[in-house]
N, C-alpha and C positions, 0 to 999 in steps of 0.2 A: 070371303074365304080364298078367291082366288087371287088377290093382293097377299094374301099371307103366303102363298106357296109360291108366288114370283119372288114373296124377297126370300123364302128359305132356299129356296133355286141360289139366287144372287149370294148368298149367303154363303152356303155350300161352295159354289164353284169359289171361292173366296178363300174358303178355307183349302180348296183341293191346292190351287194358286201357291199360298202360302208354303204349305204343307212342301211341292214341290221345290220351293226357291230355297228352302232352309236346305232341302235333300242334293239340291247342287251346291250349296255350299258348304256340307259337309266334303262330296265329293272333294271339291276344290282342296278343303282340307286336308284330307288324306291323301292326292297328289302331293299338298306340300311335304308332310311326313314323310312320303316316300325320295322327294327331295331332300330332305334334312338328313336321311339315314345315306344317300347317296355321298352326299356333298362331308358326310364324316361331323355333321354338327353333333355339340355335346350333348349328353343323354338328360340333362336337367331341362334343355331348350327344346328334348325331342318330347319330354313326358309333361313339361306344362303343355304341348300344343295335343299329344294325346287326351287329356283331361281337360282339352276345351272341345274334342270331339266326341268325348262320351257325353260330354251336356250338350250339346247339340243336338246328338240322336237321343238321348231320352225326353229332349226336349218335346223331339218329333215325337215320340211315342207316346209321350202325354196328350200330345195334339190330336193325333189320331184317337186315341182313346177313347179323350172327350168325345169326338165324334161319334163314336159307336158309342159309344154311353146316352147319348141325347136320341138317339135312333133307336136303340135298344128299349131305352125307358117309355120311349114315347109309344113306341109298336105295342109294349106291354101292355101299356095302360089302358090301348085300345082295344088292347084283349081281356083284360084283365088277368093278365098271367103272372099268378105266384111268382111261381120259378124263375122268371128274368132275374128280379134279384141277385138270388142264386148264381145264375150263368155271369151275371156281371161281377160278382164280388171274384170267383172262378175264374174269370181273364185278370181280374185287376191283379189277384196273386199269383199268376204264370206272369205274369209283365214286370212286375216287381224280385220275379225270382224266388216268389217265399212259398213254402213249405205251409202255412198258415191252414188247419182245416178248417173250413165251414160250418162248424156242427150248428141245425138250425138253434134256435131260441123260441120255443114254446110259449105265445102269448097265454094270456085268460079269454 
């Protein structure tokens, strides 16, 4: 058990690692932006490089997600808690922007 939590350790900081390197080069990114609107570049050259920064941070937000989602689910499981589910379908449609209700589905 204690091998398993080293490498979820090493894992984790892995992903923290990642997670951070993409979030500075989005920066980078939107410094160029703010270059490009400077420097009077054309709006076709300013709106593909905006449309390579919204997939970047959704990227990231996927990323992150995941992560709570594997944490979320796993904590549940150790609970056996219902409602994680719930809570997690609930971020996944505020992340997504949707409007989407939850209404449960009544097994047998």
């Amino acid at each position: 058990m204690g091998t398993r939590l080293a490498v979820e350790t090493v894992n984790k900081a892995d992903r923290k690692n990642d997670i951070q390197n993409r979030l500075k080069r989005i920066e980078g990114q939107i410094k160029g932006l703010q270059r490009m609107i400077d420097e009077g570049k054309g709006c076709s050259d300013i709106l593909i490089q905006v449309s390579a920064v919204k997939a970047a941070v959704n990227r990231v937000g996927i990323l992150i997600f995941e992560e709570h989602s594997r944490g979320c689910l796993m904590d549940a499981l150790g609970r056996e808690d219902d409602g994680a589910l719930d809570t997690l379908i609930d971020l996944m449609n505020r992340f997504l922007g949707s409007n989407i209700s939850t209404g449960k589905i009544e097994r047998d």
